[in-house]
FIKOLZA-1660 file (N, C-alpha, C; in steps of 0.1 Angstrom, whole numbers, plus 5000, padded with zeros to 4 digits):
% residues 83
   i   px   py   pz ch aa at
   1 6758 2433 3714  A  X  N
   1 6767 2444 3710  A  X CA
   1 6766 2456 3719  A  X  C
   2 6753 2461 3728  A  X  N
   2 6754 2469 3733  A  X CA
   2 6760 2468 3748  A  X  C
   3 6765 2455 3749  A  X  N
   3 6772 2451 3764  A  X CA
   3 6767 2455 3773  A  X  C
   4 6752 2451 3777  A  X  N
   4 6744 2462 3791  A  X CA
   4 6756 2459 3801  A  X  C
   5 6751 2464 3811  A  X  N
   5 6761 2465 3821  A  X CA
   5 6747 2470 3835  A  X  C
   6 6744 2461 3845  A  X  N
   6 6736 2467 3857  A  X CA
   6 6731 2483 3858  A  X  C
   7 6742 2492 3857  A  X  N
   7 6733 2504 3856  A  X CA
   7 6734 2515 3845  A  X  C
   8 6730 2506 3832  A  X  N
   8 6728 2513 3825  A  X CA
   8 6719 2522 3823  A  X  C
   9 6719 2530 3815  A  X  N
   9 6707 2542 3811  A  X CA
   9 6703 2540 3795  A  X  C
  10 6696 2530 3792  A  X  N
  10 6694 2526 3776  A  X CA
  10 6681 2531 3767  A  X  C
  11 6680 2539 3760  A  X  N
  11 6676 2543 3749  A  X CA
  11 6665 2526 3741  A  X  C
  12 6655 2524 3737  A  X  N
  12 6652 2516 3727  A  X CA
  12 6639 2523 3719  A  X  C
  13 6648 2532 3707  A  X  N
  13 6639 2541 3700  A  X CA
  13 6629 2528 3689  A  X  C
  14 6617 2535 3687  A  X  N
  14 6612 2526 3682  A  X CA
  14 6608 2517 3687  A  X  C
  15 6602 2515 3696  A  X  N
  15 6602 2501 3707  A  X CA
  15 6593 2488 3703  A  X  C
  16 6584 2496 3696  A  X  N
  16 6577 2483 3689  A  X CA
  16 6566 2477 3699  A  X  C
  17 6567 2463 3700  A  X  N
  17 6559 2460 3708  A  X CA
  17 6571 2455 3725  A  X  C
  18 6582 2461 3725  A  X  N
  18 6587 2462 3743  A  X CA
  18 6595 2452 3745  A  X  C
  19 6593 2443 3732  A  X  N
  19 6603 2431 3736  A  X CA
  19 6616 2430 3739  A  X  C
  20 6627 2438 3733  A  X  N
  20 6637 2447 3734  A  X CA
  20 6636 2452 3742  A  X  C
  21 6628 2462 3748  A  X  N
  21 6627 2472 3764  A  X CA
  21 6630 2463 3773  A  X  C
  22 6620 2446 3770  A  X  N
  22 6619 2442 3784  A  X CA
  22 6630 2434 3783  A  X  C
  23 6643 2431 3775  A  X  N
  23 6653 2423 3774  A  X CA
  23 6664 2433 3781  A  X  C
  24 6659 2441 3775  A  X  N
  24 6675 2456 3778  A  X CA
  24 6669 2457 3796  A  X  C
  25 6657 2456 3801  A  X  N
  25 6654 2460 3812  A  X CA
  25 6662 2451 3823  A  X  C
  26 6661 2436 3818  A  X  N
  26 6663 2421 3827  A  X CA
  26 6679 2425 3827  A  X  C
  27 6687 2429 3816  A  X  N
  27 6701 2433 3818  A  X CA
  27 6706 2442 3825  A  X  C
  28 6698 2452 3828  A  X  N
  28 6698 2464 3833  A  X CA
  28 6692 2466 3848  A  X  C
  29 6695 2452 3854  A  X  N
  29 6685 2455 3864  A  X CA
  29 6683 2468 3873  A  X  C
  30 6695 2477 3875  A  X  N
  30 6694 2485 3885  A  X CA
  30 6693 2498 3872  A  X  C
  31 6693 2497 3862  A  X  N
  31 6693 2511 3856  A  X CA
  31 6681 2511 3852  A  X  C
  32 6678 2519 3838  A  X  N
  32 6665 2524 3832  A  X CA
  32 6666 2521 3816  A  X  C
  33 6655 2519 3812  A  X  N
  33 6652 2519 3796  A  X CA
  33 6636 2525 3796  A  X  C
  34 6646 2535 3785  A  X  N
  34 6635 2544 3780  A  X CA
  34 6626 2538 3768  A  X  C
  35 6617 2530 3764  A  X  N
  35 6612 2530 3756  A  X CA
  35 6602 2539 3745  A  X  C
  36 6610 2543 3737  A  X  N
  36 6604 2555 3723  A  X CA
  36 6599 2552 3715  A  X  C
  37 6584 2554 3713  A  X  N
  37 6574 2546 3705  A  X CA
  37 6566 2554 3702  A  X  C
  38 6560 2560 3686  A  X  N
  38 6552 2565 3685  A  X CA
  38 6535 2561 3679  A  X  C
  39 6541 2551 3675  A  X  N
  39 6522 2547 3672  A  X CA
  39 6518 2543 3689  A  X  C
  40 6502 2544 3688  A  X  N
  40 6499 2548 3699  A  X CA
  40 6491 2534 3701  A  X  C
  41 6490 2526 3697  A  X  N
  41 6487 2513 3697  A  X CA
  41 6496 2503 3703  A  X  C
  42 6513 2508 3697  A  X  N
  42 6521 2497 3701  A  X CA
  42 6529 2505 3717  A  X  C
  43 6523 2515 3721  A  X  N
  43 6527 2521 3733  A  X CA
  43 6518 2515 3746  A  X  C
  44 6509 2510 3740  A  X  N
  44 6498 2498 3749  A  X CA
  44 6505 2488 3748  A  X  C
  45 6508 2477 3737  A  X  N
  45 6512 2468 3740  A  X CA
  45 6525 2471 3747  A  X  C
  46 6536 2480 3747  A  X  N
  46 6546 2476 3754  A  X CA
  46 6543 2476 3769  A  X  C
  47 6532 2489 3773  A  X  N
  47 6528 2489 3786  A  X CA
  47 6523 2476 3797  A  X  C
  48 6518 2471 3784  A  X  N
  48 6514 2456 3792  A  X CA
  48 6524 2445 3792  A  X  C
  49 6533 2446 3782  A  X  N
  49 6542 2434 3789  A  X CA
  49 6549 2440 3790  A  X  C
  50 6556 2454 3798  A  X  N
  50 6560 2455 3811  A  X CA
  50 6553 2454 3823  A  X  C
  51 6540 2453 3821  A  X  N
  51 6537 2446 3833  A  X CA
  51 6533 2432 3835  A  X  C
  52 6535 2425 3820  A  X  N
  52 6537 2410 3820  A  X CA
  52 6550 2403 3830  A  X  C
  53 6557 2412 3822  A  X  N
  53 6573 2409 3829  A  X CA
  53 6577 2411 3844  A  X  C
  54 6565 2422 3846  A  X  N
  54 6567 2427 3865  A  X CA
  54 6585 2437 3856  A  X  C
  55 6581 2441 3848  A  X  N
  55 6594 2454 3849  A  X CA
  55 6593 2465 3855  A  X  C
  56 6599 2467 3863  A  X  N
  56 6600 2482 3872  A  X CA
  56 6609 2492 3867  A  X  C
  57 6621 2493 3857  A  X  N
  57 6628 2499 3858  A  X CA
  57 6629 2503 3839  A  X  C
  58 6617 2503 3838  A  X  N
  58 6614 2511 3822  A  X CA
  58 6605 2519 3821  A  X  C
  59 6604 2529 3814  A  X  N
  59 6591 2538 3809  A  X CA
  59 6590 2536 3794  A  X  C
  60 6577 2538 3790  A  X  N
  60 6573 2540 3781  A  X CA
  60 6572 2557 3776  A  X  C
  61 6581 2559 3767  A  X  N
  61 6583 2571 3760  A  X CA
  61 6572 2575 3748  A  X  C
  62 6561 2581 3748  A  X  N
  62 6551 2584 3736  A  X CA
  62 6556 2594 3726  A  X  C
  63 6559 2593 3716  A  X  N
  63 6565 2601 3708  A  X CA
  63 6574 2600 3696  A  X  C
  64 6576 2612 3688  A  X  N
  64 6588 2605 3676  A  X CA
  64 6600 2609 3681  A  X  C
  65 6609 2602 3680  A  X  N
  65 6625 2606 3679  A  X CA
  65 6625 2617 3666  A  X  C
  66 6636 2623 3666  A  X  N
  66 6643 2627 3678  A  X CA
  66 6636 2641 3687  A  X  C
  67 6624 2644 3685  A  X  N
  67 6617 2651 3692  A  X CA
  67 6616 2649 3710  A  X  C
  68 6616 2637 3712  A  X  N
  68 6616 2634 3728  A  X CA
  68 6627 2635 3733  A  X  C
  69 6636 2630 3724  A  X  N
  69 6651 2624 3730  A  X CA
  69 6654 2639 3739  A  X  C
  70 6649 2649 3738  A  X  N
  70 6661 2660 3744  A  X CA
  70 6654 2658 3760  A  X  C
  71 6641 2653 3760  A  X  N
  71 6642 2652 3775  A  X CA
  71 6644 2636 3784  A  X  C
  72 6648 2630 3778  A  X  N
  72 6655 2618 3785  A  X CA
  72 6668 2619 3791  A  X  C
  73 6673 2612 3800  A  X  N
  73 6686 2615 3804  A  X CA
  73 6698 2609 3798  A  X  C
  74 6709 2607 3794  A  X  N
  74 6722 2610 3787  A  X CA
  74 6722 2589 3788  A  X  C
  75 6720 2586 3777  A  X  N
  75 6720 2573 3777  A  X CA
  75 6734 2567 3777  A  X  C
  76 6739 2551 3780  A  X  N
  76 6750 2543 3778  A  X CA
  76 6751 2537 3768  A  X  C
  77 6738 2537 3763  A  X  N
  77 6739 2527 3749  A  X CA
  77 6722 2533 3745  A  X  C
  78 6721 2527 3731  A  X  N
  78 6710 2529 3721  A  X CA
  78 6709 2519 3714  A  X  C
  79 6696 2513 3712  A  X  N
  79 6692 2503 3708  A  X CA
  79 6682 2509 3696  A  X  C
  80 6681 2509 3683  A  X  N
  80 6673 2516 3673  A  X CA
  80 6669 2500 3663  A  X  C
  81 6655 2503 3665  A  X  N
  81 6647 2497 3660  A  X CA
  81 6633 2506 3650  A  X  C
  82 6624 2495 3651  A  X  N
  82 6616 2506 3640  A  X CA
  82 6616 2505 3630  A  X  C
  83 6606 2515 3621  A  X  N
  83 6613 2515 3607  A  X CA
  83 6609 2531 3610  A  X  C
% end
């Protein structure tokens, strides 16, 4: 539903453990996903399978929505997950 598109700029609040990040990433190859995650446990696992996956073109976001969101840049799509 979110139709990535090569350079997108995607949002995946909630990230969980990255699985999502790292799917929105493979779509996205030339853009960015922001991964927004605030337990501090599943901000490690996503970190590591971005680097399972060899993803280059995500970060890991530490924090609660919507508190971070104002410093991310102006996304194409949002993917909300979480609870």
């Amino acid at each position: 539903r979110l139709q990535i598109r090569q350079k997108d700029i995607l949002w995946d609040i909630g990230a969980g453990t990255g699985s999502c990040t790292v799917e929105m990433a493979l779509q996205a190859g030339s853009g960015h996903v922001y991964a927004v995650e605030k337990n501090e446990q599943a901000v490690l696992l996503i970190q590591q399978n971005l680097q399972k996956f060899a993803i280059g073109n995500a970060s890991v976001v530490p924090g609660q929505a919507p508190q971070v969101l104002q410093s991310l840049p102006k996304p194409d799509g949002v993917f909300i997950g979480g609870s």
